[in-house]
C-alpha positions as CSV (number, residue, x, y, z in Angstrom):
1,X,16.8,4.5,2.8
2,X,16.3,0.9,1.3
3,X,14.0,0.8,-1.8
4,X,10.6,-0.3,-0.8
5,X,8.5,-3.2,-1.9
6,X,5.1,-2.3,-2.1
7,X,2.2,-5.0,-3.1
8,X,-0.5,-2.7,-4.7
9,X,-3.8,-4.9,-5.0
10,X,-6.5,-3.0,-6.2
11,X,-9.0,-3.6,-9.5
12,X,-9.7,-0.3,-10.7
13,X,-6.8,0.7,-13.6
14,X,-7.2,4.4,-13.1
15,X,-6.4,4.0,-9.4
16,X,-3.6,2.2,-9.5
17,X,-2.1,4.9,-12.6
18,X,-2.8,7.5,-10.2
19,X,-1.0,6.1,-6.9
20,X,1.9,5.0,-9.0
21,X,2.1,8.8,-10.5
22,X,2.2,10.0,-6.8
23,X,4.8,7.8,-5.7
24,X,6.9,8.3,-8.5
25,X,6.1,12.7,-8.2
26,X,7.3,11.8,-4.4
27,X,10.5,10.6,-6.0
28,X,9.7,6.9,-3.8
29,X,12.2,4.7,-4.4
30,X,10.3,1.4,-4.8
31,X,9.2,-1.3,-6.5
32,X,5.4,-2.0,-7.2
33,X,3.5,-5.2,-7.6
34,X,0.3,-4.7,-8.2
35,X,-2.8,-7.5,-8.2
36,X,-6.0,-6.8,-9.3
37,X,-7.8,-10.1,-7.9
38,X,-8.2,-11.0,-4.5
39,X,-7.9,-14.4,-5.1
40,X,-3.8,-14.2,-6.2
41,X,-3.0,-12.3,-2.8
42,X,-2.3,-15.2,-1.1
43,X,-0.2,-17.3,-4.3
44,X,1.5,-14.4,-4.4
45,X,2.6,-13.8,-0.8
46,X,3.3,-18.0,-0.6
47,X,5.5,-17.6,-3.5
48,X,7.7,-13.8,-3.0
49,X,11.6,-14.8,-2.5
50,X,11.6,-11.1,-0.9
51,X,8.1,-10.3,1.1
52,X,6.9,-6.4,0.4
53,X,7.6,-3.8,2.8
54,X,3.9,-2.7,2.5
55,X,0.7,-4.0,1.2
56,X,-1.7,-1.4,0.0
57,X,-5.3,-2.7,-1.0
58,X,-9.0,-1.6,-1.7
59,X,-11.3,-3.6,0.1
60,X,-13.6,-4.1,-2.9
61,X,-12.2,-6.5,-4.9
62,X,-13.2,-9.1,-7.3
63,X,-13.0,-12.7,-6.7
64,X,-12.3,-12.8,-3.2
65,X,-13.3,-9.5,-0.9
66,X,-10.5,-7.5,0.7
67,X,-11.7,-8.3,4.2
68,X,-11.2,-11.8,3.7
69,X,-7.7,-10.9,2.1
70,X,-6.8,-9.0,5.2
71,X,-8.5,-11.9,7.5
72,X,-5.7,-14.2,5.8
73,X,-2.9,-12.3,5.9
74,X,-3.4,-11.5,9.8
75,X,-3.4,-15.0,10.5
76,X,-0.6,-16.1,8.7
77,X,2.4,-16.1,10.5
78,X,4.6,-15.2,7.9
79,X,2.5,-12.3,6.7
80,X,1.4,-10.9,9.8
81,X,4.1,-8.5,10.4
82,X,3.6,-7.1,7.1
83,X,2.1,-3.0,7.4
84,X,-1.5,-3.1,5.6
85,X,-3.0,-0.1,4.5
86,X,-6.4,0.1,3.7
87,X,-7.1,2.2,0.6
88,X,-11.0,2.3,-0.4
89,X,-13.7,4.3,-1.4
90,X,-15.5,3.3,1.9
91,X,-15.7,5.0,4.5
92,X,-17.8,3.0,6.1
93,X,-17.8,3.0,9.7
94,X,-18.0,-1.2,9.7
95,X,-15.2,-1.4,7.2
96,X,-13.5,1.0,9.7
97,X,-14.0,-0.8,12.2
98,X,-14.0,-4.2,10.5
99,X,-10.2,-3.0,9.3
100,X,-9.0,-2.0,12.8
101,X,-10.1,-5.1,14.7
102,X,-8.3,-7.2,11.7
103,X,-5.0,-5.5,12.2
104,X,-4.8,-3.0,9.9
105,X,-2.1,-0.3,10.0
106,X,-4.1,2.6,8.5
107,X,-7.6,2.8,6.7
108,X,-7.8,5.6,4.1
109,X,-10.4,6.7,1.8
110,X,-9.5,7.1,-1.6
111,X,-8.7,10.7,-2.0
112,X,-10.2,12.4,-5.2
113,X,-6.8,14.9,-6.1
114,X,-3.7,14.5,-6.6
115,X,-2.8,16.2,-3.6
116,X,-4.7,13.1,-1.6
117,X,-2.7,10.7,-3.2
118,X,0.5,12.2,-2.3
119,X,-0.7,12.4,1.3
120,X,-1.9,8.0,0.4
121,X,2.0,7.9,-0.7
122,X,3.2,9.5,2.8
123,X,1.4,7.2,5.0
124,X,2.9,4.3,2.8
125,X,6.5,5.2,3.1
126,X,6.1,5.8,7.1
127,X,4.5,2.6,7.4
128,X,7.3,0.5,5.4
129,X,9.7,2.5,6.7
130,X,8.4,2.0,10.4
131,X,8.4,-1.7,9.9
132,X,11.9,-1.7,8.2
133,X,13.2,-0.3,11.4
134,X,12.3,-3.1,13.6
């Protein structure tokens, strides 16, 4: 299997440490980006050489909200194929919903063990793995 590129965007520090523990205890070969402002999602997308497999993002983000992020990225052509994972602390049936209608792959809430991120790190490698197939 190919290494995957995952584009983490999420603000909180201690999430991000924790999913990139559970990917590398999964032994995941990938690379991780990670942005911590919505606001750089799209600069960063316009200006990747190589797009990622996978973006994997918290809704709740500062400078511009994730469900504008995933609005954007839906209606771009170039980034529309790209899997999106929702990974929040909502579980709010309108996010749910709001996630679903805008494409998303999958909608997670943001487990509380270690055990839920390694189950967060299993969804991401089947959905960049599902895409790399096509």
């Amino acid at each position: 299997m190919k290494k995957i590129k995952i584009l983490l965007v999420e603000d909180d520090a201690d999430d991000v440490e924790l999913l990139q523990d559970a990917i590398r205890d999964n032994a995941v070969e990938c690379t991780v980006d990670v942005i911590m402002e919505g606001d750089k999602v799209m600069p960063y997308l316009e200006s990747c050489s190589i797009l990622p497999d996978i973006i994997v993002m918290d809704l709740n983000l500062p400078k511009l909200h994730g469900r504008e992020i995933l609005s954007k990225v839906r209606a771009s052509e170039n980034f529309s194929a790209i899997p999106v994972m929702v990974l929040t602390t909502s579980a709010s049936p309108h996010d749910i919903q709001f996630a679903r209608e805008k494409g998303a792959n999958k909608f997670l809430t943001k487990p509380n063990t270690i055990q839920g991120f390694n189950a967060a790190v299993e969804n991401i490698i089947s959905l960049a793995v599902v895409k790399d197939k096509q």
